[in-house]
C-alpha positions as CSV (number, residue, x, y, z in Angstrom):
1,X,0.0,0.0,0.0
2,X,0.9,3.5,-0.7
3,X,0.1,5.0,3.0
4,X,2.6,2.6,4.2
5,X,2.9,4.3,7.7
6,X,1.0,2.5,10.2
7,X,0.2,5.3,12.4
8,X,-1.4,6.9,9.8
9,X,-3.5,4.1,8.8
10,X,-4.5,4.1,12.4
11,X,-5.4,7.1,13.2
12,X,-6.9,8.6,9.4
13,X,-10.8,7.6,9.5
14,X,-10.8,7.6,5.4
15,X,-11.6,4.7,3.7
16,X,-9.2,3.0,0.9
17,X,-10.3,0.8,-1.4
18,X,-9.2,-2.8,-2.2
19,X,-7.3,-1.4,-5.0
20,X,-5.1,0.8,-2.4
21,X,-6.2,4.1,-3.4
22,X,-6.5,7.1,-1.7
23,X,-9.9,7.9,-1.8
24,X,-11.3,11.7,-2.0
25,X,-14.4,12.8,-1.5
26,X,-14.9,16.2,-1.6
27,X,-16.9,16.0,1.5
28,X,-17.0,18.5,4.6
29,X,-18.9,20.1,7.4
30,X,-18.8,23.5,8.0
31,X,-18.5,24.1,11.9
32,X,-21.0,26.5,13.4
33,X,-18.1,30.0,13.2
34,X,-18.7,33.3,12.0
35,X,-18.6,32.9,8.6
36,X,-15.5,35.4,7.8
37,X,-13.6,33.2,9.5
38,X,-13.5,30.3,6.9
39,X,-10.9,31.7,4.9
40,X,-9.3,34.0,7.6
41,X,-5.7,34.4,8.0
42,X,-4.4,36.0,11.2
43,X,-1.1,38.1,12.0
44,X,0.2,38.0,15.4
45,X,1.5,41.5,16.6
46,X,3.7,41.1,20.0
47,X,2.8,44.9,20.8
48,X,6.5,45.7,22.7
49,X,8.6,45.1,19.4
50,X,6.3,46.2,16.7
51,X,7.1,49.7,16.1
52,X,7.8,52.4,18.1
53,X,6.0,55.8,18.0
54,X,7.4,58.1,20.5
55,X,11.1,56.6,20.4
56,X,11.5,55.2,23.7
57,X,12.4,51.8,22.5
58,X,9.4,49.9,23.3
59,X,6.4,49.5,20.7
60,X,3.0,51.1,21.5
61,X,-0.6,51.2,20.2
62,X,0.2,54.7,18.3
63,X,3.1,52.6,16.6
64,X,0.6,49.5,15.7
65,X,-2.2,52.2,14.6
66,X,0.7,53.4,12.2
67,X,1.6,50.5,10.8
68,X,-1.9,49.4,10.0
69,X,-1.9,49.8,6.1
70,X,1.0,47.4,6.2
71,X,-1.1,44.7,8.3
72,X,-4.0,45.3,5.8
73,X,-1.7,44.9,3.1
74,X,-0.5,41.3,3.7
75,X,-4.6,40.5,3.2
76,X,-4.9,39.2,6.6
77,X,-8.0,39.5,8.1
78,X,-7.3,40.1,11.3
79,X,-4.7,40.8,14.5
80,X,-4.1,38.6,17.6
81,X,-2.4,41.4,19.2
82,X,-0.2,40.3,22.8
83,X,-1.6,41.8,25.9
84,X,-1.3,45.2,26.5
85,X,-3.0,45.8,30.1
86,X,-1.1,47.5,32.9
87,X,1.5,44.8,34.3
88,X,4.9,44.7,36.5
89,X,6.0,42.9,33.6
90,X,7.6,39.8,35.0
91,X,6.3,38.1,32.3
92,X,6.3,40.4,29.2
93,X,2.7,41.4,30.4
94,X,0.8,38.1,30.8
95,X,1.4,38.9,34.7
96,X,-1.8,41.5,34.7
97,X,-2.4,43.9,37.8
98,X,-5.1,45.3,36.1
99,X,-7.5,44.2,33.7
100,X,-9.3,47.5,32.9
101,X,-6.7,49.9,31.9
102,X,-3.6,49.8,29.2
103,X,-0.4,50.2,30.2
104,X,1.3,53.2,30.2
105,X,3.9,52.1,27.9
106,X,1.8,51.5,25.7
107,X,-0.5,54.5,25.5
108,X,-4.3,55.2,27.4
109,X,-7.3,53.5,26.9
110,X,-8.0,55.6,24.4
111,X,-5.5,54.4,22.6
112,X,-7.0,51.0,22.7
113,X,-10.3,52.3,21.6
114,X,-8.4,54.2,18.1
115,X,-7.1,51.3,17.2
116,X,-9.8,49.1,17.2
117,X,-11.8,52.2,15.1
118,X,-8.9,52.2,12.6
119,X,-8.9,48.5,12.3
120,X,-12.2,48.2,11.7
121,X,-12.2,51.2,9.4
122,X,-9.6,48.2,7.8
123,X,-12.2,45.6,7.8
124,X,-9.2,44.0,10.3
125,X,-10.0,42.1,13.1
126,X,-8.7,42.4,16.6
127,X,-8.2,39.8,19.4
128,X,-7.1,41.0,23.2
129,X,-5.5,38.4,25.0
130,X,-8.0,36.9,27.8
131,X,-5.5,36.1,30.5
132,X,-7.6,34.8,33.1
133,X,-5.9,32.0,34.6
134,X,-4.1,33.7,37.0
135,X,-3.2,37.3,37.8
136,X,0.5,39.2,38.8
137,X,1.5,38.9,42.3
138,X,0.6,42.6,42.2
139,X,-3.2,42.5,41.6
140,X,-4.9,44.5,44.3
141,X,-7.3,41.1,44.0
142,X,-3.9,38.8,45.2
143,X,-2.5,41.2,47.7
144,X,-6.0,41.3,49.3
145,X,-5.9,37.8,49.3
146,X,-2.7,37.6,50.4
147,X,-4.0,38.9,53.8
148,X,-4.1,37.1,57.0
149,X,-7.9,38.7,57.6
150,X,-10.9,37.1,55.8
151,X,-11.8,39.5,53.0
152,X,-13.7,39.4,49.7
153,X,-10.9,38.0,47.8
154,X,-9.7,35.6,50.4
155,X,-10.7,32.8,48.1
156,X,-10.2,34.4,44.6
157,X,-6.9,32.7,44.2
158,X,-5.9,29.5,45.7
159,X,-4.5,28.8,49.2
160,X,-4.1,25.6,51.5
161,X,-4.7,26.5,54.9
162,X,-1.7,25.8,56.6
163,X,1.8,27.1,55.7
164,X,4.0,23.9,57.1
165,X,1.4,21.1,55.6
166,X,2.3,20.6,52.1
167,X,-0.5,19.9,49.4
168,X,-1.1,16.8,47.9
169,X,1.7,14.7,45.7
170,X,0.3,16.0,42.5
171,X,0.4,19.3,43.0
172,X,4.2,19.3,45.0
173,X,5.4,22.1,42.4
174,X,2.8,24.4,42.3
175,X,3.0,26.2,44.9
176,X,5.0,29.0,47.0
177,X,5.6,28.9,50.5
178,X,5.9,32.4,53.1
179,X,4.6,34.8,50.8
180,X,2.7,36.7,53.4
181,X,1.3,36.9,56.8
182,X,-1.4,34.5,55.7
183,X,-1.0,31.1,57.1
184,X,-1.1,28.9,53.9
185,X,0.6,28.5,50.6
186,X,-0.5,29.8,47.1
187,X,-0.6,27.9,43.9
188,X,1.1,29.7,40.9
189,X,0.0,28.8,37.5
190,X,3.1,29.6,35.6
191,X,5.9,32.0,36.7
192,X,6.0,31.8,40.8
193,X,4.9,35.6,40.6
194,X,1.4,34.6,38.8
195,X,-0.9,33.4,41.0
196,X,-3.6,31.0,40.0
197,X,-6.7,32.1,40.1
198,X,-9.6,30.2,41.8
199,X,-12.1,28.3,39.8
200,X,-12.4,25.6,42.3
201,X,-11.7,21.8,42.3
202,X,-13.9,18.9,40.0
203,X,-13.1,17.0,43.0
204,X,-12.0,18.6,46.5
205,X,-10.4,16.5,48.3
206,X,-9.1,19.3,51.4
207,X,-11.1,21.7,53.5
208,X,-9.3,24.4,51.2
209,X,-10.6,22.9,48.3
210,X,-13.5,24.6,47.2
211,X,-15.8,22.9,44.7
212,X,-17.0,24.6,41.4
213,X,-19.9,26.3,42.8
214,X,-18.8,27.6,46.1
215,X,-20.2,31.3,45.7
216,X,-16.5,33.3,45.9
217,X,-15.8,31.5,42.8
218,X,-19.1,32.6,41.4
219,X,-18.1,36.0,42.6
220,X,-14.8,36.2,40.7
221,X,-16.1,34.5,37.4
222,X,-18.7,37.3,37.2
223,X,-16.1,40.0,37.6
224,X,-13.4,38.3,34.5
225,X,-17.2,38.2,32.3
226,X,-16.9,41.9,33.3
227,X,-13.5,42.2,32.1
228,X,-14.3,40.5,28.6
229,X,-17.7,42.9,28.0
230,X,-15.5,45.8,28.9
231,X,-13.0,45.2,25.7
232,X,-15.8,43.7,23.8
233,X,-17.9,46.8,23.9
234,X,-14.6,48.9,23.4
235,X,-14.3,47.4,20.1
236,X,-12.5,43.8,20.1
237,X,-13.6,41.3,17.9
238,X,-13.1,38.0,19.8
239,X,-9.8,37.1,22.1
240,X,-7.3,34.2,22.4
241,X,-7.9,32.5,26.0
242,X,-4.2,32.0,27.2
243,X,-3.9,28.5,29.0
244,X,-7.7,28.2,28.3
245,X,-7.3,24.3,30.1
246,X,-5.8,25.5,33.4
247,X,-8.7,26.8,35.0
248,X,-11.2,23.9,37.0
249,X,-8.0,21.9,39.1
250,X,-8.6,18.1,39.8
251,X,-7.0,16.2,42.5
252,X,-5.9,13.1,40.3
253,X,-3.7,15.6,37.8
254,X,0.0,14.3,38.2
255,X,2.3,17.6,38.5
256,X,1.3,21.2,37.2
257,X,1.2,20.1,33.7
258,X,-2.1,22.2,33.2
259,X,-1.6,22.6,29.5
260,X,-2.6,18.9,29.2
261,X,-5.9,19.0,31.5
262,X,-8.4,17.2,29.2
263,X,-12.0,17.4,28.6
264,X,-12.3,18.6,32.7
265,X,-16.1,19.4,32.8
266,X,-16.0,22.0,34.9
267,X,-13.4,24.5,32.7
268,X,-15.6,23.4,29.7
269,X,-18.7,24.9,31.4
270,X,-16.7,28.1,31.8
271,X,-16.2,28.9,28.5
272,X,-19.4,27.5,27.5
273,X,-21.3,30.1,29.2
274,X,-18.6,32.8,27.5
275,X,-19.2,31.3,24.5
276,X,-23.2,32.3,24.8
277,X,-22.3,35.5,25.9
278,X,-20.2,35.8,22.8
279,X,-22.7,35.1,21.1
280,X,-25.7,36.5,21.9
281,X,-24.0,39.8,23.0
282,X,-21.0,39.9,19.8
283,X,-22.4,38.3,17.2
284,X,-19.6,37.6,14.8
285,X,-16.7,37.8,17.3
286,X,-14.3,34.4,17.4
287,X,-12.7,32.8,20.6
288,X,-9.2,31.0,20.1
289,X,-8.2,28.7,23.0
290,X,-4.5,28.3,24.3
291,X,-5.4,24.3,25.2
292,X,-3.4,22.1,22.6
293,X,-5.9,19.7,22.9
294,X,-8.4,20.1,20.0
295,X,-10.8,17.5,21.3
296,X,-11.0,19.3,24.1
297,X,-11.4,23.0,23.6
298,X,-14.0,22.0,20.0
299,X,-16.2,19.2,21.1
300,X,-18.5,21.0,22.9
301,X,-15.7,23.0,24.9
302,X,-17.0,26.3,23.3
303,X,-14.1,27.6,21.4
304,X,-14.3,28.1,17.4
305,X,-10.3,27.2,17.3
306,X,-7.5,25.9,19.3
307,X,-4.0,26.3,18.7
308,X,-2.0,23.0,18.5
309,X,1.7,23.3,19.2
310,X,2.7,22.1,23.0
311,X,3.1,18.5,21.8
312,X,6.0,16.6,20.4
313,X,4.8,16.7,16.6
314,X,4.5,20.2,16.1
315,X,8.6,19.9,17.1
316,X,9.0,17.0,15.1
317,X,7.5,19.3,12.2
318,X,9.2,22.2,12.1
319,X,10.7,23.7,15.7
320,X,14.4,22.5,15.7
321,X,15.0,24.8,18.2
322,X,12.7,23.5,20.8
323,X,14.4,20.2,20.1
324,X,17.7,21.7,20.9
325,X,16.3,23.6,24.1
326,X,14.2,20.6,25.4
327,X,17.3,17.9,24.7
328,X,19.5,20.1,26.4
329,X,21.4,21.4,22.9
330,X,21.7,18.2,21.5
331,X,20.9,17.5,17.7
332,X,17.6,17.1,17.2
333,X,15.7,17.2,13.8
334,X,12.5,18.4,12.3
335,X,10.8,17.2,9.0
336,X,11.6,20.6,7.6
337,X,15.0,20.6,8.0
338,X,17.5,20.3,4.5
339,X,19.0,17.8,6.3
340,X,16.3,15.3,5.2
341,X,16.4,13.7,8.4
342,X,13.4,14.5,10.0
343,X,10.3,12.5,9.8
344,X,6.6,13.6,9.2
345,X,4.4,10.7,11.0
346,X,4.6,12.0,14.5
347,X,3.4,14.7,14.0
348,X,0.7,13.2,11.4
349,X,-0.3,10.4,14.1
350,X,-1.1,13.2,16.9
351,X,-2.5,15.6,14.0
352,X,-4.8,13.3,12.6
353,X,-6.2,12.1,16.0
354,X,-7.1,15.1,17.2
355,X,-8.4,16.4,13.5
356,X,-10.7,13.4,13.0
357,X,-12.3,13.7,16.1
358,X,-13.4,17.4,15.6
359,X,-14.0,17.7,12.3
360,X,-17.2,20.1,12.0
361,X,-16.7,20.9,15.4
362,X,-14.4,23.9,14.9
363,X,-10.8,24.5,13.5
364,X,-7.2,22.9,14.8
365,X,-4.2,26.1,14.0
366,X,-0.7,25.4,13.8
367,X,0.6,28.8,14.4
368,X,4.0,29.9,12.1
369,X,5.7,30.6,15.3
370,X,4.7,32.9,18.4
371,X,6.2,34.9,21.0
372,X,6.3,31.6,23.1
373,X,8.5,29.7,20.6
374,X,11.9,29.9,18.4
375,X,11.0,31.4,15.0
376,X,11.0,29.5,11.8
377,X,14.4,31.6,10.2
378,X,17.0,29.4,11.7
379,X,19.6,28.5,9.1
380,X,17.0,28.2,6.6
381,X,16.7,29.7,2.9
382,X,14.3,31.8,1.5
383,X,12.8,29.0,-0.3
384,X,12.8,26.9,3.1
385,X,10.8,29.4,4.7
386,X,8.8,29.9,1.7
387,X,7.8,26.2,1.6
388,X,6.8,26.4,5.5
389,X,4.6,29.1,4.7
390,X,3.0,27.3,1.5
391,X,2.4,23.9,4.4
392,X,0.7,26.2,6.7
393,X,-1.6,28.1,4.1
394,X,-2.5,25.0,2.2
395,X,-3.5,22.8,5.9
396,X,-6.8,22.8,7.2
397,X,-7.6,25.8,9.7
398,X,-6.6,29.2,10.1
399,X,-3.0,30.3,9.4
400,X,-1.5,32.6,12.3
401,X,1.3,34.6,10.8
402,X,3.9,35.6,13.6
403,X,4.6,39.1,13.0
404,X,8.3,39.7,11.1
405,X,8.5,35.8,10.2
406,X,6.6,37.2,6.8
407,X,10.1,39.0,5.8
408,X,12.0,36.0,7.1
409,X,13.8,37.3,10.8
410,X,16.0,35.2,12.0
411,X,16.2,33.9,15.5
412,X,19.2,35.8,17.5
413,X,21.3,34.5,20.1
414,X,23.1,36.0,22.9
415,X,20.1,38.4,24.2
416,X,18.8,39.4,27.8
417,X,16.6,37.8,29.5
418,X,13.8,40.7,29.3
419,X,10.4,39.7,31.2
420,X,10.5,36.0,31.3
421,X,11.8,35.6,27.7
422,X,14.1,32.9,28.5
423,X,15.5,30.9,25.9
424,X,14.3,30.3,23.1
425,X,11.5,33.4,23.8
426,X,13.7,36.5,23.5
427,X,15.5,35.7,20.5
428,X,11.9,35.0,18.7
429,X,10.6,38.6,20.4
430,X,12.9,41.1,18.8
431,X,11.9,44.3,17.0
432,X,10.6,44.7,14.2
433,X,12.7,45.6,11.3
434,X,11.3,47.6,8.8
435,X,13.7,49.4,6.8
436,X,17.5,49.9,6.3
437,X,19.5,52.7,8.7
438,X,18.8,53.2,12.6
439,X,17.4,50.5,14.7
440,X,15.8,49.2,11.2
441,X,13.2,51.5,11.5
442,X,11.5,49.8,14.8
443,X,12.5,53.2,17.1
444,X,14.0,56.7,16.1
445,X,15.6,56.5,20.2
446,X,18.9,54.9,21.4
447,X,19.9,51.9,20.4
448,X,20.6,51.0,24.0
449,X,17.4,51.8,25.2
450,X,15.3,49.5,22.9
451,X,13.1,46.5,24.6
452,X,15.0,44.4,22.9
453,X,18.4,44.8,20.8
454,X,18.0,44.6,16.9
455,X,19.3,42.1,13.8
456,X,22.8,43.7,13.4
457,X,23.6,41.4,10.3
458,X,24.7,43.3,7.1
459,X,21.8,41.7,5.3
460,X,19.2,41.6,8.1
461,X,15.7,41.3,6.3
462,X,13.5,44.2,6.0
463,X,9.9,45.1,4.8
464,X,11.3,48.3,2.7
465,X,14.4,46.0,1.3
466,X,11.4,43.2,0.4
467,X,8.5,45.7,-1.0
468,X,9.5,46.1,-4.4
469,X,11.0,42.4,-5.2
470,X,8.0,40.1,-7.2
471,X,9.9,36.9,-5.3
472,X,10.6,38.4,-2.2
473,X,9.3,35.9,1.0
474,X,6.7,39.3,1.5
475,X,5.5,39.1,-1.6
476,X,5.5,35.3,-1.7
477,X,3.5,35.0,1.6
478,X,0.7,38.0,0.4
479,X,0.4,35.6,-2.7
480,X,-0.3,32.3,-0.7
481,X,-3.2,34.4,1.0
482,X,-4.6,35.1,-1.7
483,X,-4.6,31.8,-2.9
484,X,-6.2,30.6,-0.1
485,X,-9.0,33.4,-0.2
486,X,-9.5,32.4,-4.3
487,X,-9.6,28.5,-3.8
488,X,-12.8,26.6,-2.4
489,X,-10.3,23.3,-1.7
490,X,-8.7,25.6,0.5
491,X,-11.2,26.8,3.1
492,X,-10.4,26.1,6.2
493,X,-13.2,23.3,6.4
494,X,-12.3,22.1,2.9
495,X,-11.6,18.1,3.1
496,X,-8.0,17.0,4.2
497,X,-6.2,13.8,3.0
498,X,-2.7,12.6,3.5
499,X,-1.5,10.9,0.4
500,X,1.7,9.9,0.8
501,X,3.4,10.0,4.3
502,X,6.0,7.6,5.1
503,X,8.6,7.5,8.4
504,X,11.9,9.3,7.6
505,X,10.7,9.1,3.9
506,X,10.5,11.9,2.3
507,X,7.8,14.0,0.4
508,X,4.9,14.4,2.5
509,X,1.7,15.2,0.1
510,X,-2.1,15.5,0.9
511,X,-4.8,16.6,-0.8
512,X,-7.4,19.2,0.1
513,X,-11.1,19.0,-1.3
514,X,-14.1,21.2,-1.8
515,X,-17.0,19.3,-4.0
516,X,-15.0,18.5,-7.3
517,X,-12.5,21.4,-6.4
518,X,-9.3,19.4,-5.5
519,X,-5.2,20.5,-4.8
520,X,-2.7,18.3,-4.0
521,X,0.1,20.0,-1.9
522,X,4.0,18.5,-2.5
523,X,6.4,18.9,-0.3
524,X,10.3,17.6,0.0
525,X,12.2,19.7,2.2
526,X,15.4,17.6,2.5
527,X,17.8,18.5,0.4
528,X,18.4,15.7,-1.9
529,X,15.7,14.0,-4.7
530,X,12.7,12.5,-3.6
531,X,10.1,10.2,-6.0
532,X,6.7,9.3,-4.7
533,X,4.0,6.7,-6.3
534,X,0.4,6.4,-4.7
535,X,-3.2,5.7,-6.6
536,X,-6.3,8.2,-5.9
537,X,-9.8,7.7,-6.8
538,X,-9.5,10.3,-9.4
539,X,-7.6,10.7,-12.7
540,X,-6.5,14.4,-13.1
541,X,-6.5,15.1,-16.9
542,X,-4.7,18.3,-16.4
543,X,-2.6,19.2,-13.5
544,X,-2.6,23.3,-12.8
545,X,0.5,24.6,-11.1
546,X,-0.6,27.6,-8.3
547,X,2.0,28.0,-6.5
548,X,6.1,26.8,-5.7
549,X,8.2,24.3,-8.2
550,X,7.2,22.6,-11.5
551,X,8.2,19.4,-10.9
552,X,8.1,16.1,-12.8
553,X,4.6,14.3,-11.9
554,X,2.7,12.4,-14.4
555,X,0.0,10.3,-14.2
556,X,-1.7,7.1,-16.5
557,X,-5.5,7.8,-15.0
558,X,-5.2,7.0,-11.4
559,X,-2.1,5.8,-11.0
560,X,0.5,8.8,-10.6
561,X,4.0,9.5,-9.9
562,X,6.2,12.2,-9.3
563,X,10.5,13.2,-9.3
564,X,11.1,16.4,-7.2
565,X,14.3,17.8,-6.4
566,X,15.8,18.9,-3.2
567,X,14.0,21.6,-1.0
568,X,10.8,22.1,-3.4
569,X,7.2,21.9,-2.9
570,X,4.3,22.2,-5.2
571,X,0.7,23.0,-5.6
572,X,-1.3,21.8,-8.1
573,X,-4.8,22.0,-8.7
574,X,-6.5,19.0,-10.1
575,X,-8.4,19.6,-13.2
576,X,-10.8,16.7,-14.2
């Protein structure tokens, strides 16, 4: 057989026939979303390193306001745009200490409420980051929980009751000891200066405990619903619900992996009832969970989309950094990687899982890098990072362009540790670069007083250097939007097939489908020849080239089979 692989036999629910052919129907179900968001692509905007409008180093609203034509020019549709709320910024801002007001840095509130006028003016979307899993150390909420007196917020966050009696097993590493005069510990969610906040326990099994509808917990839900109608009515569009999964805890998880908290009834409730608020109130508005568990967050969790990257696939596909980082800088290799000696099926076995099992329900994104990971421009060629780009365009879902990754930044080395960006974070975080000359056009101020220190390369990449070149990455990239915008087969519902997917074989191709609308996507990245035979249900008489490398593919009816060099990819469209 063709799909040789045995994962993906296992875990792909299509059908092949006796004769061993792929077989492509052309069937889908659209999942109940706004309907802009079928063939939406996103642009992530970390708001610190964007561009800087009053030149004291760090990006602000003004600067993203400004640099709107540029967004609206890629033909995104819309901006996931970091948080910006008032924080001590242990954590580059997810640490909030208020949930109401923009940080100075950044601008006023006002500021906030302009650019969500201009974007629309822009027909561009904007997400706020919905931190709600826990708070900074220095929300007024914490330090009056902190308190050794019974208050309002006492239980707002979560405490044991006794400093010197440690909590269970599975919770060991969660929490911090002697923070205050009140006699208990406090569970962090992240960072040890971001304390969790208290949606209670699916199963208490301590006095401390409290159970999902103790009335303090009540209390503090109604106030983050608050927080969300307050941006909503300023003008977002929808947000993107940081650890969405680490709200509800449950005695039997092992360890603060919260990340991986799975189908817990209780956090599922929680953004069901945002998600009718959503609804009724913002018609039109789109919720992205932080859960990497599709299954999860889609069937029936309440979230249109959920971003799939904290498990070992989306490394094996592409984030040869994260390999380095989590195998303590030893080699590690990632199916698009020259080398050729990466391998697609692990992260088609965990893909395909999750994808068949929400299908209809809502949309699994594989984000092109993020402020949290390294970014794709390490050691790789233009047409390396073009073919990346053509993968994630050409996938089911909704593409979520990191911002600068378009022009092709490189990951840098050698940085501070500013606000939590530990390896591999701040080399992924740094500004900008827009043009040739001072601080590449990210900040007219000191050098030495930016966020973050610029790409001092000769040749560092550049919007202005990029504009003007027909086969620049820029240009590339605003091409493959438009291609998915213009083809049916590439909705983000449209039918997905893998075709040929072998382990540590390379090419890797599937096939998208819309009704008789059909492209199969190509792709070798190693750097040496690849060949490929496999049988489909259908006989192409004419195969259309749309986008990346004529290659040699022929086929006798349904039979077909292709030559490709090293580092190429293709897209044809199949014309019956």
């Amino acid at each position: 057989m063709i799909i040789s692989l045995p994962a993906v036999q296992h875990v792909n629910s299509q059908e092949y026939a006796e004769d061993n052919k792929v077989i492509i129907t052309g069937n889908y179900t659209i999942p109940d979303c706004p309907d802009w968001l079928h063939k939406a692509v996103f642009y992530q905007i970390y708001p610190q390193t964007f561009y800087d409008s009053n030149g004291d180093g760090t990006g602000d609203l003004q600067g993203i306001i400004e640099k709107l034509g540029y967004v609206k020019s890629l033909g995104v549709d819309g901006i996931w745009l970091n948080p910006f709320f008032e924080s001590p910024f242990n954590d580059a801002g997810y640490d909030v200490s208020d949930y109401y007001n923009v940080a100075p840095r950044y601008g006023t509130n006002e500021d906030a409420r302009l650019l969500f006028n201009e974007a629309e003016k822009r027909d561009l979307k904007i997400l706020i980051d919905y931190v709600i899993s826990y708070t900074s150390i220095d929300h007024p909420w914490f330090r009056e929980s902190a308190k050794q007196e019974k208050n309002k917020y006492s239980n707002w966050y979560i405490w044991t009751d006794n400093m010197w009696i440690n909590p269970p097993e599975a919770y060991k590493d969660a929490f911090i000891k002697g923070y205050s005069r009140r006699n208990g510990q406090f569970m962090r969610n992240f960072y040890w200066s971001q304390p969790a906040l208290n949606y209670g326990f699916a199963k208490p099994e301590a006095p401390w405990m409290l159970p999902v509808d103790h009335p303090d917990i009540l209390a503090l839900q109604q106030e983050l619903k608050k927080v969300l109608r307050f941006w909503m009515d300023m003008g977002a569009d929808g947000f993107r619900a940081d650890m969405a999964g680490a709200l509800v805890k449950n005695a039997n998880i092992q360890g603060n992996d919260q990340f991986y908290t799975t189908r817990d009834e209780g956090t599922r409730k929680w953004w069901n009832e945002i998600r009718g608020i959503m609804d009724k109130e913002y018609p039109g508005s789109f919720m992205v969970a932080e859960w990497s568990h599709p299954e999860s967050a889609l069937d029936g969790g309440g979230f249109h989309a959920d971003f799939y990257h904290w498990f070992p696939g989306y490394n094996d596909l592409l984030q040869k950094e994260s390999w380095r980082i989590l195998n303590g800088y030893s080699e590690g290799h990632s199916f698009f990687d020259r080398q050729g000696k990466g391998s697609i099926t692990g992260f088609l076995q965990m893909y395909m899982d999750q994808y068949n099992k929400t299908k209809g329900k809502g949309y699994i994104l594989l984000p092109l890098g993020n402020h949290d990971l390294s970014r794709l421009n390490i050691d790789r060629s233009r047409q390396e990072l073009e073919m990346i780009f053509a993968f994630s365009i050409t996938m089911p879902g909704i593409p979520f362009i990191y911002y600068g990754n378009e022009i092709g930044m490189r990951q840098l080395y050698g940085l501070p540790h500013v606000e939590g960006a530990y390896k591999p974070r701040a080399g992924a975080r740094t500004p900008m670069q827009w043009m040739p000359g001072k601080n590449l056009g990210f900040s007219s101020g000191d050098p030495e007083n930016l966020y973050l220190p610029v790409d001092t390369a000769a040749d560092a990449p550049n919007v202005a250097g990029q504009e003007n070149d027909p086969r620049s990455l820029l240009n590339t990239v605003r091409y493959l939007i438009q291609l998915k915008k213009n083809e049916p087969s590439l909705a983000a519902y449209a039918e997905f097939v893998p075709v040929y997917a072998k382990e540590n074989t390379y090419p890797f191709i599937f096939a998208r489908a819309a009704g008789k609308e059909t492209i199969i996507a190509i792709f070798n990245p190693a750097g040496h020849e690849a060949r490929a035979s496999f049988s489909l249900n259908i006989a192409a008489k004419k195969l259309k080239l749309l986008a990346g490398d004529k290659i040699n593919i022929s086929n006798k009816k349904q039979d077909y089979t292709l030559t490709m060099p090293g580092t190429s990819y293709a897209v044809y469209k199949m014309i019956y």
